[in-house]
C-alpha positions as CSV (number, residue, x, y, z in Angstrom):
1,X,67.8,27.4,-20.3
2,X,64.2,26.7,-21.7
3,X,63.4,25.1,-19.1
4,X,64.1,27.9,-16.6
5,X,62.2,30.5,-19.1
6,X,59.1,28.3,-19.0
7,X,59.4,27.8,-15.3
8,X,60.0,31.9,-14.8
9,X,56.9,32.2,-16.4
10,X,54.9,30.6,-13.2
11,X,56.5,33.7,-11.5
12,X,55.4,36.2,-13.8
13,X,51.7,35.1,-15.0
14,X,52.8,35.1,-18.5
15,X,50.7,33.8,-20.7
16,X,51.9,34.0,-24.3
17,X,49.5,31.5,-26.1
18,X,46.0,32.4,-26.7
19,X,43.3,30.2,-27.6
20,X,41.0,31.3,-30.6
21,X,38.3,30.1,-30.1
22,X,37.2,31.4,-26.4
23,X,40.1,33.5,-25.7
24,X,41.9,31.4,-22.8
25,X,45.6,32.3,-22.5
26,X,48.5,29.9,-21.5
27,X,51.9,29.6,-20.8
28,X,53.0,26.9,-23.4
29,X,52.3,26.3,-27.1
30,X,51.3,22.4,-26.4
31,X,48.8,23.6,-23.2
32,X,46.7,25.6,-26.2
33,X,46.7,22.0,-28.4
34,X,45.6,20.1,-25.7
35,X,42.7,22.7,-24.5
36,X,41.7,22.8,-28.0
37,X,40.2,19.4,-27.7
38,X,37.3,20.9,-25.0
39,X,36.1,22.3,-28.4
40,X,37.0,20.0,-30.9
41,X,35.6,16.7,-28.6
42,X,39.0,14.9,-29.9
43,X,39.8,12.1,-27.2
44,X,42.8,10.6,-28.9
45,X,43.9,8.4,-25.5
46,X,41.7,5.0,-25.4
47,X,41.5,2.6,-22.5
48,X,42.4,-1.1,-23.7
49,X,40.3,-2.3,-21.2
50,X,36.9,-0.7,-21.6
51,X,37.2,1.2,-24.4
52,X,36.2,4.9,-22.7
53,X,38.5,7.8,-24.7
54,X,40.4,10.8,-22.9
55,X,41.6,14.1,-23.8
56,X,44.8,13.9,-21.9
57,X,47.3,11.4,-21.3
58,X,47.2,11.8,-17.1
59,X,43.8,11.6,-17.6
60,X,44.0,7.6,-19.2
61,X,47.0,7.1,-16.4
62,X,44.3,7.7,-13.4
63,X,41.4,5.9,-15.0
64,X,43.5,2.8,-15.5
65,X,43.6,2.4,-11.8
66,X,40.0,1.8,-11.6
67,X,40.9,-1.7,-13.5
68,X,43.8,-2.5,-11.6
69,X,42.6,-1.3,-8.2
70,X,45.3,0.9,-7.3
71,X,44.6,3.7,-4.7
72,X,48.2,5.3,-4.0
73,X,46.8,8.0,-1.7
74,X,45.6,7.0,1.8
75,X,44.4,9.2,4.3
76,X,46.2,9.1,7.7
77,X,43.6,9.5,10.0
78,X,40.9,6.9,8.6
79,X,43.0,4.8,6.4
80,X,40.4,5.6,3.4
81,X,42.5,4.8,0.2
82,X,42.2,6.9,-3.2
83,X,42.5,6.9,-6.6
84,X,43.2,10.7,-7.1
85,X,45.5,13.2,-4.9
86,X,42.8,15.8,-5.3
87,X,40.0,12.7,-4.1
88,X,42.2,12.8,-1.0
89,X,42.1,16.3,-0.5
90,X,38.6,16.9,-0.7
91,X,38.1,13.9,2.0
92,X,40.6,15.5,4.4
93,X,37.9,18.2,5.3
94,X,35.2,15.9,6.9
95,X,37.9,15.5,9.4
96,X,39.1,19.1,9.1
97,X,35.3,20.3,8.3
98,X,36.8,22.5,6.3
99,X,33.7,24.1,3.9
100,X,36.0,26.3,1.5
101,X,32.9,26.9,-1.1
102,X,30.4,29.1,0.5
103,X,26.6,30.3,-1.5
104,X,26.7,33.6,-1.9
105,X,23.1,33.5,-2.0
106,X,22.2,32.1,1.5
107,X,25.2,31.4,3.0
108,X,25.7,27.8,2.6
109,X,29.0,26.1,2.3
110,X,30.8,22.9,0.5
111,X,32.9,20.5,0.8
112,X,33.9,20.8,-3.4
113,X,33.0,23.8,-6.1
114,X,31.2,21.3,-7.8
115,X,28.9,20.9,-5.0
116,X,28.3,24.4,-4.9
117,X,27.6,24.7,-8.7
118,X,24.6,21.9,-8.0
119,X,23.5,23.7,-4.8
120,X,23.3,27.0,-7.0
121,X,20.8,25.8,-9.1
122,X,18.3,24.9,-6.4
123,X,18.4,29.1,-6.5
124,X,18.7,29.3,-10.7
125,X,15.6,26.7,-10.6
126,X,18.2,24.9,-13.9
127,X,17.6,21.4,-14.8
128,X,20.2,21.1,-17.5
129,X,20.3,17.0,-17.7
130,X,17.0,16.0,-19.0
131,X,16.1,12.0,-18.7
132,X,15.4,11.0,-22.7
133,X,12.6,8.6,-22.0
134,X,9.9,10.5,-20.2
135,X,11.4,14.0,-20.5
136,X,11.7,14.4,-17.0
137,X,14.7,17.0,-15.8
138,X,16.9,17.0,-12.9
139,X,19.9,19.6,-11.4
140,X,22.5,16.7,-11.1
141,X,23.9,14.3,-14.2
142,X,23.9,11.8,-11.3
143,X,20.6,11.9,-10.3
144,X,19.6,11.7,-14.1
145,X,21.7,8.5,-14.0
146,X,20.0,7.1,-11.0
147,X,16.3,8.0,-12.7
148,X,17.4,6.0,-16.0
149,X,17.3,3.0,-13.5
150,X,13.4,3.4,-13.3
151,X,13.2,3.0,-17.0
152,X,16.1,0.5,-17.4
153,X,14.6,-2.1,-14.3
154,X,18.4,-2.1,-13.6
155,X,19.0,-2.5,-10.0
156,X,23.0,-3.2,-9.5
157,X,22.9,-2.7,-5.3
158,X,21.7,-6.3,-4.2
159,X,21.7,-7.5,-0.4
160,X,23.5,-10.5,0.2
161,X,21.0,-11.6,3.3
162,X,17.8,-11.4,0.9
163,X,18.5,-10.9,-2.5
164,X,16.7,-7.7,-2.9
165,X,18.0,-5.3,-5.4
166,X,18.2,-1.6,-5.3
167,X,18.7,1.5,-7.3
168,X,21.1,3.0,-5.0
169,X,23.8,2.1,-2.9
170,X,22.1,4.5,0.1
171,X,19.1,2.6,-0.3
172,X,21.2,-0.5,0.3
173,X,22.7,0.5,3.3
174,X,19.1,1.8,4.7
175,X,17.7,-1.6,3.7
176,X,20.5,-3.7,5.7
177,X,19.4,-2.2,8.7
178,X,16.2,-3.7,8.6
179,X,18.6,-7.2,9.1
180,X,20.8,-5.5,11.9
181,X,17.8,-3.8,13.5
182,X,20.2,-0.4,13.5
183,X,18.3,2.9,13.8
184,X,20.9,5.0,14.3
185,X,18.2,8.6,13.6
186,X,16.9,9.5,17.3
187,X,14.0,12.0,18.1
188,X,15.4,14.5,20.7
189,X,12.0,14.9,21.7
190,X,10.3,11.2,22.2
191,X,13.1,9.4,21.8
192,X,11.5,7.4,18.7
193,X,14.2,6.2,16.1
194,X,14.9,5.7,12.6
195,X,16.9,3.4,9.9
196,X,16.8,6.5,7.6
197,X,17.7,10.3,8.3
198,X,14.8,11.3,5.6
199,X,12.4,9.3,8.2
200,X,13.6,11.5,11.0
201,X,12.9,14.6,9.4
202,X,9.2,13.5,8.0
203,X,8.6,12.7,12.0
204,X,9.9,16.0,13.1
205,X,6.8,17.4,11.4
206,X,4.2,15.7,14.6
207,X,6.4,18.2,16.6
208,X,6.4,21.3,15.1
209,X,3.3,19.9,12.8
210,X,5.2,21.3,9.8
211,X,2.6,20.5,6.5
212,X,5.0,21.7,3.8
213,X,2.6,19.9,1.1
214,X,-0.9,21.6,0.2
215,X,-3.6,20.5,-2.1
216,X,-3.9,23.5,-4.7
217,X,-7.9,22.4,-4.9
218,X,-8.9,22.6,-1.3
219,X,-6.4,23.8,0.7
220,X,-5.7,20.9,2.9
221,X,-2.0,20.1,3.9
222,X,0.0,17.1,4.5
223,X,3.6,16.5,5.9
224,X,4.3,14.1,3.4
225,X,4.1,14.6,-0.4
226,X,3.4,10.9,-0.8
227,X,0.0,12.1,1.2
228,X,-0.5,14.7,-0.7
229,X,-0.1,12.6,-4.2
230,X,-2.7,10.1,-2.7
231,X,-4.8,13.2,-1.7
232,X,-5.2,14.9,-4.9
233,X,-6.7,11.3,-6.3
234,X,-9.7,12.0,-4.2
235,X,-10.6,15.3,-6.6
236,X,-9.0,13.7,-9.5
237,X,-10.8,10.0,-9.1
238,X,-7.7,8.5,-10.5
239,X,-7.6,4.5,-9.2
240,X,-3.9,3.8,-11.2
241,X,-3.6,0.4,-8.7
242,X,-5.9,-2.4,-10.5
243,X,-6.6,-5.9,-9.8
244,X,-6.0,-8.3,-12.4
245,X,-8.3,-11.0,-10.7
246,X,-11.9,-8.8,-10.3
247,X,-11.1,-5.0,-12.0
248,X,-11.3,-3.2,-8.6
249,X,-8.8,-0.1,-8.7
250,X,-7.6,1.8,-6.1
251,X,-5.9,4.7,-5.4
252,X,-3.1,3.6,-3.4
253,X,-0.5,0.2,-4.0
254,X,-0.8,-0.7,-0.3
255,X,-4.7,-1.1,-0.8
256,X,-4.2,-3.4,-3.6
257,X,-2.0,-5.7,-1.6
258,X,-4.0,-5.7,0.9
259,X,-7.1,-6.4,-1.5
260,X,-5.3,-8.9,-3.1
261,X,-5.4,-11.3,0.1
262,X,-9.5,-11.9,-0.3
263,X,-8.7,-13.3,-3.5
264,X,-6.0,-15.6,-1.7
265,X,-7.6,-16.2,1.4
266,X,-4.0,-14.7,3.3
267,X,-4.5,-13.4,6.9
268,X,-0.7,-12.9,7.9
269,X,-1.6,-10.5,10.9
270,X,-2.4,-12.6,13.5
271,X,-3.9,-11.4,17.4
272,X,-1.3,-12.4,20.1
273,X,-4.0,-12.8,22.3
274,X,-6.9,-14.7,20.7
275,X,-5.2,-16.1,17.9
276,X,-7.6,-13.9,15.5
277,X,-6.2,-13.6,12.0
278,X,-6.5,-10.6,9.3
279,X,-5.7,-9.6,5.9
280,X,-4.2,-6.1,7.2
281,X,-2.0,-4.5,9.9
282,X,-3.9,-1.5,10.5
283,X,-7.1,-4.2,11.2
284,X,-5.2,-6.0,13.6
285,X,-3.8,-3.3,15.4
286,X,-7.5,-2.2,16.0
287,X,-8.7,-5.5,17.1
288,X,-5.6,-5.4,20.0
289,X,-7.5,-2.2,21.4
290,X,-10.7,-4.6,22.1
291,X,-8.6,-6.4,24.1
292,X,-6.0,-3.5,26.0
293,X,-9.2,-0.5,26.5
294,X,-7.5,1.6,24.6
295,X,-8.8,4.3,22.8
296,X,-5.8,7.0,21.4
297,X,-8.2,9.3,19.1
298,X,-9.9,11.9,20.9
299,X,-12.9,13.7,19.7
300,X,-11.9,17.6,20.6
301,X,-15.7,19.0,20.6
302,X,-17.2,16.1,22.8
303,X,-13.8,14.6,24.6
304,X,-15.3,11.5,23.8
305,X,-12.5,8.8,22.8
306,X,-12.5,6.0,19.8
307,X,-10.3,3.5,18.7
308,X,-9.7,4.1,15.2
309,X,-9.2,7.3,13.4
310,X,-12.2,6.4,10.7
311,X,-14.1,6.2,13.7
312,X,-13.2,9.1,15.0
313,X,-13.7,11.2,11.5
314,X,-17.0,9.8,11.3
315,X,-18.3,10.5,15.1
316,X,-17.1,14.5,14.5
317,X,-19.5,14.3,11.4
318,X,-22.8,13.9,14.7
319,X,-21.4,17.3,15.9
320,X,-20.4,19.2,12.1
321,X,-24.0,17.5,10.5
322,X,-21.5,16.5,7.7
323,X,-23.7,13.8,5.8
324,X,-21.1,13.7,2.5
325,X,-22.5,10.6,0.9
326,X,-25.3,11.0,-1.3
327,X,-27.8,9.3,-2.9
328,X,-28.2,9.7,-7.0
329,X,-31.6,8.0,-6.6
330,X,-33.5,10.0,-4.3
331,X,-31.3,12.6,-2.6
332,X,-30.6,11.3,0.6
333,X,-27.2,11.9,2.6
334,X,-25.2,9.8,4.8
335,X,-22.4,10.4,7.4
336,X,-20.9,7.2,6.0
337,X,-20.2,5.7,3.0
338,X,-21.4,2.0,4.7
339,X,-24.7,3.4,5.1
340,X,-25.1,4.8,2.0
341,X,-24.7,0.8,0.7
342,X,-27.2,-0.6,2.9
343,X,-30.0,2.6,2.0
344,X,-29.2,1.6,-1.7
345,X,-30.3,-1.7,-1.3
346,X,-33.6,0.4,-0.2
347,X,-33.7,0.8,-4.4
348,X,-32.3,-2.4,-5.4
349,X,-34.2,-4.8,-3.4
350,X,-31.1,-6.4,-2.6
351,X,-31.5,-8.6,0.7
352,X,-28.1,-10.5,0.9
353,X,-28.5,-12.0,4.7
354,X,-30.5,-14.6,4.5
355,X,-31.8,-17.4,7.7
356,X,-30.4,-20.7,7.4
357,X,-34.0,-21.9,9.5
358,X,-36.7,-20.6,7.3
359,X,-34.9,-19.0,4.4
360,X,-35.9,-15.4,5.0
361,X,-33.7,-12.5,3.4
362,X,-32.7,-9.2,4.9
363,X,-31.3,-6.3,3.6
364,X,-28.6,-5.9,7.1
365,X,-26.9,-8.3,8.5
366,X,-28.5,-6.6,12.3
367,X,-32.1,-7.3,11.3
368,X,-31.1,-10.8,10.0
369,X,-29.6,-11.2,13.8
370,X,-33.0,-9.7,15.6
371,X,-34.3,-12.4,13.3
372,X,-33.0,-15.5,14.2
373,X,-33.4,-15.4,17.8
374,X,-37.1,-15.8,17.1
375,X,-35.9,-19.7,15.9
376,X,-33.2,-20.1,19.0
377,X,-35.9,-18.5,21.8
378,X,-33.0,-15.9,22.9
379,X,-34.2,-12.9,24.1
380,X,-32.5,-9.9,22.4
381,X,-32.5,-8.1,26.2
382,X,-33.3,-10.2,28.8
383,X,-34.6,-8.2,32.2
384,X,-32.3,-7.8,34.7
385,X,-34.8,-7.5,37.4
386,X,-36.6,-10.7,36.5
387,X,-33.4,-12.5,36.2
388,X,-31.8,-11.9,39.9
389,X,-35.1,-13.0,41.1
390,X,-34.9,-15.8,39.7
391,X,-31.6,-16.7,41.3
């Protein structure tokens, strides 16, 4: 007969047992007892395998299959096993793309609440889980998890191919394709692809030449925060990226590596063509268009074409008058910073080219050239007239 007055109760929403503390009402005496431990912390059920504490009894009964592997619900159409019925039904709506959890805000919809709770604070601007070593806050526990990992140095996702560890499992899996040469992210426009979705969207931005990211000092915008980080050092003068071997900072880490290979003599790009060696990609891949012709940037005033991009910002500074490298010592501005080096040595006296014939020094590395052929006899423009006449 109890039984059948407690089970009645489902029918009639009776709720006889009210908790004190915030009010809650249940059906049973013992359901108040055990929601009083959400307030009183007591986790009285202990796993004799790790040690972790539970409020509930079921609770301890699921966990334990995470020791002994158990996943008793499957999904038919993928075969994807579970620990948890309710694990199962969340999964059931990528097949069903079911989205029952919809943002009343803008209209966006989940998979699980909980996913909607997160999503909601993108809206509230709430970082409730702060990181305890730099004080940095995030929306989700787990991404405050994953951050710890930068403290920590812990990287538990290794690849099996080349031993390099990550602090994600996604990072993992982008990663392997660099093995299996996957790029499964394809540009509807060019066609280009991509290991990682996020690399996608940053290209989409050459196409609809989105620049979300704008320096709050002068205005300029980047489609890449990264850029924009490495932007702001130019107002700032912050060099964080130092060699240890001669001092030299520099704003960005790729800059040091690619410093670091004077100091070990490395040239791992290597010319196809000529067998010409260099200490950086971006140097080689300009070297290849001395021997292809080709010239990709494209000066919009004069429609004359360059092959590098420096070059290119420097020839627009002949049309603008830019000159934005000065002289402390006497005032005199330069289009480019090389210039600026080779007037200083104006001051200085500095004459580092020097003749291996006669010992004469010169202050550029051009005059030092004229120089010379006045030892070899070469004429520095030989007359073309003169010349077929004598053939």
């Amino acid at each position: 007969m109890d039984y059948l007055n407690r089970h009645l109760k489902i029918h009639s929403g009776e709720k006889l047992f009210t908790c004190q503390q915030c009010g809650k009402s249940f059906s049973e005496k013992k359901y108040v007892k055990i929601h009083m431990r959400v307030h009183t912390g007591e986790k009285p059920f202990t796993c004799e395998f790790c040690g972790k504490s539970f409020s509930e009894k079921k609770y301890i009964k699921i966990h334990m299959r995470v020791h002994s592997g158990e996943k008793p619900f499957a999904c038919q159409q993928c075969g994807k096993s579970f620990t948890q019925k309710e694990h199962l039904k969340v999964h059931m709506r990528i097949h069903t793309g079911e989205k029952p959890f919809t943002c009343e805000l803008c209209g966006k919809s989940f998979t699980e609440n909980g996913h909607l709770k997160v999503h909601m604070r993108v809206h509230t601007g709430d970082k409730p889980f702060t990181c305890e070593f730099c004080g940095k806050s995030f929306m989700d526990k787990r991404n405050v998890k994953i951050h710890m990992r930068v403290h920590t140095g812990e990287k538990p996702f290794a690849c099996q191919q080349c031993g390099k560890g990550f602090t994600q499992a996604e990072h993992l899996k982008g990663h392997m394709r660099i093995h299996t040469g996957e790029k499964p992210f394809t540009c509807q426009l060019c066609g280009k692809s991509f290991t990682e979705n996020g690399q996608l969207k940053v290209h989409m931005r050459i196409h609809n030449r989105e620049k979300p990211y704008t320096c709050q000092q002068c205005g300029k915008s980047f489609s890449q925060k990264c850029h924009l980080e490495v932007h702001v050092r130019s107002h700032t003068g912050e060099k964080p990226f130092t060699c240890q071997q001669c001092g030299k900072s520099f704003t960005q880490a790729g800059h040091l590596k690619g410093h670091m290979r004077i100091h070990t003599g490395e040239k791992s790009f290597t010319c196809q063509q000529c067998g010409k060696n260099f200490t950086q990609k971006c140097h080689l891949e300009s070297h290849v268009r001395s021997h292809t012709g080709e010239k990709p940037f494209t000066c919009k005033l004069c429609g004359r074409s360059l092959t590098t991009a420096i070059n290119l910002r420097y020839h627009v500074r002949i049309h603008t008058g830019e000159k934005p490298f000065t002289c402390k010592l006497c005032g005199k501005s330069f289009a480019e910073n090389g210039n600026l080096k080779v007037h200083m040595r104006v001051h200085t006296g500095e004459k580092p080219f020097t003749c291996e014939f006669c010992g004469k020094s010169f202050s550029q590395k051009c005059h030092l050239k004229v120089h010379v052929r006045s030892h070899t006899g070469e004429e520095s423009f030989p007359c073309v007239e003169g010349a077929s006449q004598q053939q």
